[in-house]
C-alpha positions as CSV (number, residue, x, y, z in Angstrom):
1,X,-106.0,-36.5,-14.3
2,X,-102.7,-36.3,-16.7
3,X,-102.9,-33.4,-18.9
4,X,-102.9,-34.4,-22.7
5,X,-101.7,-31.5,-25.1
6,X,-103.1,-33.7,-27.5
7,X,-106.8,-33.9,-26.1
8,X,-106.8,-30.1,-25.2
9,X,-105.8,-29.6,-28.8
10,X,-108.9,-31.1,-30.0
11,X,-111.2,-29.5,-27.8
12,X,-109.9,-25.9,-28.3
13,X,-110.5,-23.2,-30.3
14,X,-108.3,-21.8,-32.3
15,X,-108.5,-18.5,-30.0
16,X,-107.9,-20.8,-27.1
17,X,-104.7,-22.7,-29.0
18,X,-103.0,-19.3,-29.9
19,X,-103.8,-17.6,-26.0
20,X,-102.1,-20.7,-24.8
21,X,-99.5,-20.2,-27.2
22,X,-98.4,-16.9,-25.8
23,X,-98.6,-18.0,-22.2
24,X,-96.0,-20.3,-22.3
25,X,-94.0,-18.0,-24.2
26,X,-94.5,-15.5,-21.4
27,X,-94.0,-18.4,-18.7
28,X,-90.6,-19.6,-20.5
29,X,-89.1,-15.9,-19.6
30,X,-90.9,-16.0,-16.0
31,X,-88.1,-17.4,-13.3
32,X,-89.9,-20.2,-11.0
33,X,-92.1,-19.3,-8.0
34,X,-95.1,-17.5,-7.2
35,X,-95.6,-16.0,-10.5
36,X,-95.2,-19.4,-12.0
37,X,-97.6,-20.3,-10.2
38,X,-100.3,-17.6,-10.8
39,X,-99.4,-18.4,-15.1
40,X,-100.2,-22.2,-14.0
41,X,-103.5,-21.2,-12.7
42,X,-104.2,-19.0,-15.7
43,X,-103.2,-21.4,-17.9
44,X,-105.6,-24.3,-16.6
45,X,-108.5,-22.1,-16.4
46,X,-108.3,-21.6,-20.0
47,X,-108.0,-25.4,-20.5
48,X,-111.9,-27.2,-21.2
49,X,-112.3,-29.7,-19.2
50,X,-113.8,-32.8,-20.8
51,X,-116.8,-32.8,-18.3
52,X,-117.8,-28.9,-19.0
53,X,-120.9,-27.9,-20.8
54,X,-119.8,-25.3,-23.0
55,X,-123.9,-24.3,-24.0
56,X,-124.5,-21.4,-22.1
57,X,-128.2,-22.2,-21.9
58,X,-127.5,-25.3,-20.5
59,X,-125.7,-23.8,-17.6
60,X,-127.8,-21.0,-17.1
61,X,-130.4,-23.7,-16.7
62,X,-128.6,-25.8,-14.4
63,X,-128.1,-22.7,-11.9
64,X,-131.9,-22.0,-12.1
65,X,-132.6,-25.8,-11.1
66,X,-130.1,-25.4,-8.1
67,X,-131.6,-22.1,-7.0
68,X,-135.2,-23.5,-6.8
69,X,-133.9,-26.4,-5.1
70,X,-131.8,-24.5,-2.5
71,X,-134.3,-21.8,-2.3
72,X,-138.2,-24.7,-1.8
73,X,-136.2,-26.0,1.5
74,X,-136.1,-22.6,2.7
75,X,-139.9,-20.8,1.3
76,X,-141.1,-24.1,3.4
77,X,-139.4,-22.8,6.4
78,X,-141.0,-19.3,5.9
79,X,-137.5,-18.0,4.8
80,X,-138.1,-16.9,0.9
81,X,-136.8,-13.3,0.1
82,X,-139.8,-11.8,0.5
83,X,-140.6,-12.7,4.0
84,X,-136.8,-12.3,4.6
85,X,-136.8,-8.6,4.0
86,X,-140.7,-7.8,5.3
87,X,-139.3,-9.1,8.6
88,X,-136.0,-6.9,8.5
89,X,-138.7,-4.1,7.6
90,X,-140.3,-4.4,10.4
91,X,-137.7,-5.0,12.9
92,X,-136.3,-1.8,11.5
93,X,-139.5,0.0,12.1
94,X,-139.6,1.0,8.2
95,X,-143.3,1.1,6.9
96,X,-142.6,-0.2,3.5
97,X,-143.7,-2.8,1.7
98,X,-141.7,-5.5,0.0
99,X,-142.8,-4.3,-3.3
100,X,-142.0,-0.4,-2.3
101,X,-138.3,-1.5,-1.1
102,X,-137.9,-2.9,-4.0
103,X,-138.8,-0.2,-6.5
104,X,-137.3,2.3,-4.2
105,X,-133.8,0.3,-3.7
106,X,-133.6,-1.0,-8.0
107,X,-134.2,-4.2,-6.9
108,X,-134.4,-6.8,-9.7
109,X,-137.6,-8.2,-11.4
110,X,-137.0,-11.7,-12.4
111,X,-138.3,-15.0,-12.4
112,X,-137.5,-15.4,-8.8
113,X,-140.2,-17.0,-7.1
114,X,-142.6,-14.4,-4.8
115,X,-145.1,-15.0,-3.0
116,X,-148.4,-13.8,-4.5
């Protein structure tokens, strides 16, 4: 894909115009090589892409989806987190329960799927 100046422009911020505006001031003063090439990659992460979903929601959403997908292949194997670390328990010889790891170890309560 060609870059357009002329697309970016009217995708961007203004924030986004004036901190691409002082990278290629910086990169007219930086002599060609490696650190040109470190600006380049700075510089096109900054750029949004015309397939990017800029609604944080949106992509919080879509990671969810993929997690449940990624994660129902392996619950039906037997391999979920919970059975994951009662097994490493065990095999460890560590009397705990999944639920008392947890606590004891600040392990996260989310919507992660447990068995009940």
């Amino acid at each position: 894909m060609a870059f357009d100046i002329i697309s970016f422009l009217e995708r961007s911020t203004q924030e986004q115009c004036r901190e691409l505006g002082n990278l290629l001031l910086e990169y007219a003063e930086i002599p060609r090589g490696q650190k040109m090439q470190e600006q380049m990659i700075l510089i096109r992460s900054m750029i949004p892409r015309e397939d990017q979903d800029h609604d944080m929601a949106a992509v919080i959403e879509r990671g969810r989806k993929r997690v449940r997908a990624l994660s129902d292949g392996m619950r039906a194997d037997g391999m979920d987190h919970q059975t994951l670390i009662e097994a490493e328990l065990k095999r460890r010889g560590d009397g705990r329960s999944f639920e008392q790891y947890r606590d004891e170890t600040g392990g996260v309560h989310s919507d992660a799927c447990y068995r009940d």
